[in-house]
N, C-alpha and C positions, 0 to 999 in steps of 0.2 A: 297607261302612262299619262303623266299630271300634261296638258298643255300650255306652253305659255301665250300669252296673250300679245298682239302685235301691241306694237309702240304708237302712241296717239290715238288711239281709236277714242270712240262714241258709242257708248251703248244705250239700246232703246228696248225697252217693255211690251210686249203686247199686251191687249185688255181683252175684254168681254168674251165668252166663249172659245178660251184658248187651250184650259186645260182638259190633262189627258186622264184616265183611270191610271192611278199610279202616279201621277205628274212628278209626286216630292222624291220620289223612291231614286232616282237616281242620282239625288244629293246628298242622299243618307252617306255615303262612302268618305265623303269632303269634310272637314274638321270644322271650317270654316261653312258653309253651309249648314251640316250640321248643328250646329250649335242658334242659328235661325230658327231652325224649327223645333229646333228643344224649346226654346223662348215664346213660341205662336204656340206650342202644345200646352204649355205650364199657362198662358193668358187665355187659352179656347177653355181648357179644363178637358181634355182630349186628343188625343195620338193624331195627329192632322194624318201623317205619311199612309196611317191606316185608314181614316176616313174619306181619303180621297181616292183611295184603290177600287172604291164600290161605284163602279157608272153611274147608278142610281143615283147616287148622292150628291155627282156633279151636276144633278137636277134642281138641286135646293141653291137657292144665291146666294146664299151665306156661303155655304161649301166653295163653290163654284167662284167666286169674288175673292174670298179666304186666298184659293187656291193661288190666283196669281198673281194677288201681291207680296204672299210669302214664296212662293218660289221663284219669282223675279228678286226678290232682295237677297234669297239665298244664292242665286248665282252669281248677282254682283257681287259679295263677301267672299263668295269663290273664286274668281277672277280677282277682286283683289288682294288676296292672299298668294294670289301667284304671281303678283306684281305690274298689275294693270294700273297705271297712271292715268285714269281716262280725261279726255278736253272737255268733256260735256252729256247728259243723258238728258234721254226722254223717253218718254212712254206714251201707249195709245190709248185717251181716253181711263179708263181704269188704271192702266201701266201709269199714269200720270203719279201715280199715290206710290208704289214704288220708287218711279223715279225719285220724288223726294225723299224718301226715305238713304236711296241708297247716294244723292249727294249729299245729305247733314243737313239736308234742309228741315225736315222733321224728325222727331223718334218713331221708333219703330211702334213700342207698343202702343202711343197714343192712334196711331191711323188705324192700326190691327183696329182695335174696338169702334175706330170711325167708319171703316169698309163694313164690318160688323153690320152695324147700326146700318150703313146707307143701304146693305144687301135685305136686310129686314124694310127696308121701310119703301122698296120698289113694289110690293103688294098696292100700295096706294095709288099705284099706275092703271092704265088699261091693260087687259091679255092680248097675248099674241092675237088672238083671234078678232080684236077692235082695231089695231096698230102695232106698227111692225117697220123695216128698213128693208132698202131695195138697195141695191149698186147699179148703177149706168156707169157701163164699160167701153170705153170708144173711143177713138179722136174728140176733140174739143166737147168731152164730158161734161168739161164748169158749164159753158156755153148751153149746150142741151136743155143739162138738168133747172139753169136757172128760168131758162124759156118755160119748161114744162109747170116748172112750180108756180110763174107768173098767172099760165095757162089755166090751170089744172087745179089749186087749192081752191076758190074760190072764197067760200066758208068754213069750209072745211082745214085739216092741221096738213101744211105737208110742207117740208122746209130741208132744205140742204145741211145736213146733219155730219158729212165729214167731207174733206175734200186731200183726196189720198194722195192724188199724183195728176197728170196729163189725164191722162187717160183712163181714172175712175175718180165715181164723184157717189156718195152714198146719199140718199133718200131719207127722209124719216116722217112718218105721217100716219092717218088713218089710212084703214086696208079700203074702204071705199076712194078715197082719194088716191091711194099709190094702184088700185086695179085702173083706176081711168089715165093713169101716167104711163102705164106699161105700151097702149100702144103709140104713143106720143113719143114713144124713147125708142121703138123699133122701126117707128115711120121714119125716125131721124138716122136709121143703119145702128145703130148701138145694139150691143147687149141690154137688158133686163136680166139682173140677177137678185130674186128675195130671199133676203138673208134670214135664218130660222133663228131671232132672237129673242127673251123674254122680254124685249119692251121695244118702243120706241126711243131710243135713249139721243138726244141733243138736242131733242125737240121741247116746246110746251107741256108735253104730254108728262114732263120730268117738273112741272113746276112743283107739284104738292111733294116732289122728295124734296129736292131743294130748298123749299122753305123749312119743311124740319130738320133737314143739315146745318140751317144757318148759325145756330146755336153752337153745334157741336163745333162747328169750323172756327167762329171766335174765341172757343176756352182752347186750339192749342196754339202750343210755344214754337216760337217758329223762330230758326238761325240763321246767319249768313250761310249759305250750301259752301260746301268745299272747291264745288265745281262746277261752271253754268248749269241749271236747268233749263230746258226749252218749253214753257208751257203751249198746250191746247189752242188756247183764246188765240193768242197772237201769233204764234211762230217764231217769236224774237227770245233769244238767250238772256238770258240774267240770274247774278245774284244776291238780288234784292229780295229781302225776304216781304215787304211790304206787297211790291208788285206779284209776289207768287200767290200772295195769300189771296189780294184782288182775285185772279189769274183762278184760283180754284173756289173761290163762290161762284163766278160765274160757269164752272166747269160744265155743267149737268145740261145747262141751257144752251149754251155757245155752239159751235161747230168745231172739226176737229181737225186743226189746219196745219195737213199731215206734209203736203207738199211743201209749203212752209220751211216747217221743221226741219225737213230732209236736205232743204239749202243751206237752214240755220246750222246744222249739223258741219258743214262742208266749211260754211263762212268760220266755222270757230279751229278749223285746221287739222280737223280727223283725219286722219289717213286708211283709217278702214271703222267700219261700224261692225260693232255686236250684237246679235239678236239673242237674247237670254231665252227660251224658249223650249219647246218639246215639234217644235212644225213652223216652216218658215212663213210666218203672216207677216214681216212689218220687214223684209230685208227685201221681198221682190218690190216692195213697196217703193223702199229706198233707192235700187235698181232703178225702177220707172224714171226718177227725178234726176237720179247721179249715174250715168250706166260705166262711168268709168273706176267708181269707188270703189275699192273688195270692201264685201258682205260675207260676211259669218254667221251661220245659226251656233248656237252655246246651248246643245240640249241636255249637257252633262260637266263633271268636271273633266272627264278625258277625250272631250270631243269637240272640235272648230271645225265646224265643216263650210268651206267657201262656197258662196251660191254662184251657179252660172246664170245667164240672163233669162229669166222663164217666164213663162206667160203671168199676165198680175196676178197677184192673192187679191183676196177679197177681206177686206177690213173693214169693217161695217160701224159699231168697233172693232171685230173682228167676227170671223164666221166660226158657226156654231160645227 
């Protein structure tokens, strides 16, 4: 049975390491999704729904990158074909590029071949095995993590790469730099949690993608959005398409200022948020900042399922 979608909501994207083997597969049935990824298969040159069913293949970033800016858009198109009027989106980090897509702030096909392009050109980064992200989990997380990195980077790269809620603050640095933070973050009573990501993503370690996105990021055409976006950078709403554009050159480098959002999200009058999604990473999130808001994960066109209040997810960009 189709669900309908509460009145005023906000919905948000998650990024990096979200999707699942099969991810698309349960939008194929939606006319309206659907028809997304007719559009992503005819621009890839390849059946995305089939190439995302093989694990393995959610190994490659392209695939893996691919996967959840097309089926974040496929579910907004879903949702709004069922008559979702939303006040506002955002998305986490990666989910950012959907988000614009799915308020009219960009086209679709020009980002397809930009996420492309940026998933291909993270090769130019460090391996997991040089640099990587951590989550510190705990009461006064910001506090901690920003002592630790004062502490702790030296010379070395380590810098506060997202900042999710109260009570988680993500890491991004060399794996010599975030082994020496670990016990600097459990002397303080926190968790340590290393997130098993392909890079170090907010940090410096992203300059050499960034500089060769900067090209591609000035030839597209960018609109007034239909509907606030919330960027990344700032956490402030707008539909300025100037300030988005600002707002996503500095995307790669910036931190990912989730708590933020999740007020900006409130401040613009949502009455419940959506998590487009296959696994809730960005709505316990939203929980942490807002505990009285209903949150819904959207892993399908015939499913909302409301979150109860649960221990945090780990958004790193998000966990792998």
């Amino acid at each position: 049975m189709t669900v309908a979608p509460p009145r005023g909501a906000a919905v948000v994207f998650p990024g990096q390491g979200t999707p699942r083997p099969g991810t698309a597969d349960p939008w194929l049935s939606d006319a309206a999704s659907r028809e997304v990824l007719t559009e992503a298969s005819d621009l890839v040159g390849r059946d995305v729904a089939a190439w995302w069913r093989d694990p393995l293949n959610l190994h490659d970033p392209a695939a893996a990158q691919l996967a959840v800016l097309v089926t974040g858009v496929a579910g907004f198109r879903s949702l709004a074909a069922r008559g979702l009027a939303a006040v506002g989106v955002a998305g986490h980090s990666l989910g950012e590029y959907a988000a614009l897509v799915a308020a009219g702030a960009l086209e679709f096909g020009p980002v397809l071949e930009l996420v492309h392009w940026r998933a291909e050109l993270m090769a130019l980064t460090p391996r997991p095995s040089c640099a990587g992200m951590a989550a510190v989990v705990g009461p006064d997380a910001g506090a901690v993590a920003r002592s630790v990195v004062e502490d702790v980077a030296g010379g070395g790269v380590l810098v506060v790469a997202t900042v999710n809620g109260p009570e988680q603050v993500v890491l991004s640095g060399g794996c010599a730099e975030l082994d020496r933070a670990r016990p600097a973050v459990e002397a303080a009573g926190l968790r340590w949690v290393r997130l098993h990501l392909a890079g170090a993503f907010h940090s410096p370690f992203m300059q050499p993608v960034a500089a060769h996105l900067q090209e591609a990021l000035s030839d597209l055409a960018w609109s007034v959005p239909a509907i606030p976006v919330v960027p990344n950078v700032d956490g402030r709403p707008t539909r300025d398409p100037e300030r988005l554009a600002l707002c996503l050159r500095e995307h790669l480098l910036a931190p990912v200022q989730w708590e933020a959002t999740s007020r900006a999200l409130a401040e613009l009058g949502a009455t419940a948020v959506l998590e487009v999604g296959a696994t809730p990473t960005l709505g316990p999130l939203v929980r942490q900042v807002l505990p009285d808001l209903p949150v819904y994960l959207v892993p399908d066109p015939d499913s909302m399922d409301p979150l109860s209040p649960p221990e945090p997810a780990l958004a790193g960009t998000s966990p792998a």
